[in-house]
N, C-alpha and C positions, 0 to 999 in steps of 0.2 A: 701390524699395529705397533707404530714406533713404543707404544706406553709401556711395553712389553718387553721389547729388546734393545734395551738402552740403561750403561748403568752411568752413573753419576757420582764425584767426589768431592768432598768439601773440603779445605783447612779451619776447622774449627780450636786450631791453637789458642787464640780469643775469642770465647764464644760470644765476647759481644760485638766483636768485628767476622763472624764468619767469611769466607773467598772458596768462591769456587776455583776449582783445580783442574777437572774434565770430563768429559763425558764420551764413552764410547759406544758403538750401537756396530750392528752387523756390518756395516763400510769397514768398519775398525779393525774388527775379529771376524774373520770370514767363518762361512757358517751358522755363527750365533743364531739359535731356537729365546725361545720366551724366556728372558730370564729369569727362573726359579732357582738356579744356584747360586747362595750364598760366599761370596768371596770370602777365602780365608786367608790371613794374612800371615809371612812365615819371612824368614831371609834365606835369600838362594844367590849364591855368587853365580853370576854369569858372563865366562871370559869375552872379553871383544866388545862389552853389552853396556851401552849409555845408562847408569843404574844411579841411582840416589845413593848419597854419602853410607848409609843404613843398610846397605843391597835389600829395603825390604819392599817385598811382591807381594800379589795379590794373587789365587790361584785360584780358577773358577770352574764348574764345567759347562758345557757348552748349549744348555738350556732342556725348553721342553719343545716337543713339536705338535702340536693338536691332530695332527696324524692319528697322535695314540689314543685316542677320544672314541674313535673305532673300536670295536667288540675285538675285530679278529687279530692275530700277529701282524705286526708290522716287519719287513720282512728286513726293508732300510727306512732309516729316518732321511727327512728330504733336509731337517735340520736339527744342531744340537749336539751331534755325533766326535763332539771335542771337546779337549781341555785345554784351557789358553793359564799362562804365567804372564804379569803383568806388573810393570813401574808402577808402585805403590803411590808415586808422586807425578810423574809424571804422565801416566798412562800407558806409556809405552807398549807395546807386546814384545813380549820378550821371549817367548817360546810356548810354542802348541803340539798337542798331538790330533790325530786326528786319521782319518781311514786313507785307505792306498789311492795317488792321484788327486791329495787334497792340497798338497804341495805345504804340507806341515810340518816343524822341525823335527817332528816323530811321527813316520805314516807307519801304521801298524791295520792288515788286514779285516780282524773283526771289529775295529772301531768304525759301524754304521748305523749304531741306535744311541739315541739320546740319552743325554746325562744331566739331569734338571736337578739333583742333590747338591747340596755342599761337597768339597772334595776334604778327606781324613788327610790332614799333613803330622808327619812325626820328624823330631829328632831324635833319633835312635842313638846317635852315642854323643850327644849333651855337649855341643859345642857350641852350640846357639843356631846352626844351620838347618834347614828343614832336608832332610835324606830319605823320606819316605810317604810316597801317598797309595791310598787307598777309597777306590771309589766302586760304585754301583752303577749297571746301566738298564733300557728301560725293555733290553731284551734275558734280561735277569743275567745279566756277567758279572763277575767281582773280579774288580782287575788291582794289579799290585804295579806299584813302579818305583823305580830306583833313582834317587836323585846325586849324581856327579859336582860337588861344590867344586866351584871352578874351572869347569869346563866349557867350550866352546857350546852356543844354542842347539848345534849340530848331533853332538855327543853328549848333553846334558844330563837326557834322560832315556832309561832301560827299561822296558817291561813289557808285561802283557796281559793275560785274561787266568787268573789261577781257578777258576770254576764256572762253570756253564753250567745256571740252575734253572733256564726257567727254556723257551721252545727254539733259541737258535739251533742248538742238532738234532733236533725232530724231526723226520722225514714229512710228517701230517702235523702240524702242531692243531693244537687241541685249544678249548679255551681253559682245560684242566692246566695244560702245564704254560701256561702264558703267563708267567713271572713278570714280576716290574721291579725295580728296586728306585725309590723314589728319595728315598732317605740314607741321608749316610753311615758307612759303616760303623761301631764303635771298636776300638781297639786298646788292648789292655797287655802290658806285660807280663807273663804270671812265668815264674821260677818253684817251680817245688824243689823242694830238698830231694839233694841226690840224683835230680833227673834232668835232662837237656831245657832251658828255657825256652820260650816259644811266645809268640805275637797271638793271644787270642779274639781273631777278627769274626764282630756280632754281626747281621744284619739280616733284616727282615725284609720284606716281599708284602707291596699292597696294590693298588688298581685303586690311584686317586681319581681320575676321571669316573670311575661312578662307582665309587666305594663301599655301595649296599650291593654289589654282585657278588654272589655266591657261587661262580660257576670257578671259576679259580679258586685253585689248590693252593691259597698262599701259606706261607711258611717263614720259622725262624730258625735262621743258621745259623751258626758257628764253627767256626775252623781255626783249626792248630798252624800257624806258619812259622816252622821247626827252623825260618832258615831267616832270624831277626834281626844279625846284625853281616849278612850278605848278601 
């Protein structure tokens, strides 16, 4: 259903003159599930890379897939399963992650379930550049990644999955431990007196697809990431 995976940009500099600027859909971003992810918009230098004066992008994830509308685990999503960076102005794609053999500038093996949240973008040391995401997937992963300002699409970005909370390493998953993370993470800096500062990343676990089941364990986490400004 194009209505669904297709997003849309306007130059509203004169709102009495609005101009469209572009629209991309699944031809564009390979991959691309329904999109429910929220574009966030952050600056990221990317060497070799056609970028607006601004270097500022658009970071998404890579949708929802009605797959998960189904009761049981999904085991892979057929879509969804990425995160794209994007020409804030011109649309461009400017770098994706995405699972092994997806041909993505970062193919990482457990990226095979959907990512329908907004993605958590930080600048961790105040330069103005975005150096940190943090997002949710819809087989309960919480994954961290590390963003290289000025580096080539290839090398840009680092990371992976720092928790596995809902039934990918389940040998039987359950509809107990059948996690979703729909929503994106929150992330907060807390320094106490005297002791190692630390990233404390929030997120919760729900089953939007039919939100009055009870048969899942959902749950609200939070975790210590002792390692905030590496």
């Amino acid at each position: 259903n194009a209505s669904v995976t297709r997003y849309y940009a306007k130059d509203v500099t004169d709102k009495e003159d609005p101009k469209f600027l572009w629209s991309l859909s699944e031809a564009d971003l390979p991959g691309l599930g329904q999109t429910w992810s929220t574009p966030t918009l952050a600056k990221v230098h990317v060497n070799g890379a056609s970028q607006n004066a601004q270097k500022l992008v658009l970071i998404l994830g890579g949708g929802y897939d009605a797959d998960e509308d189904n009761y049981s685990y999904v085991s892979s999503d057929d879509v969804g399963s990425r995160l794209y960076m994007i020409d804030a102005v011109s649309g461009a794609l400017l770098w994706s992650a995405g699972g092994t053999g997806s041909g993505a500038s970062l193919e990482l093996a457990r990226m095979t379930h959907a990512i329908p949240s907004p993605v958590s973008v930080l600048d961790i040391d105040n330069d103005g550049n975005a150096d940190r995401m943090y997002v949710g997937d819809l087989a309960g992963q919480l994954w961290r990644f590390d963003i290289s300002n000025g580096a080539a699409a290839s090398a840009l970005v680092a990371g992976g999955v720092m928790t596995s909370l809902g039934a990918k390493d389940v040998g039987t998953p359950t509809m107990a431990v059948t996690r979703r993370f729909y929503a994106s993470p929150d992330v907060a800096l807390i320094e106490p007196v005297g002791q190692q500062a630390f990233l404390n990343v929030a997120i919760g676990s729900g089953y939007r697809g039919h939100p009055l089941n009870t048969e899942v364990e959902d749950r609200l986490y939070a975790f210590c990431d002792y390692h905030p400004f590496r």
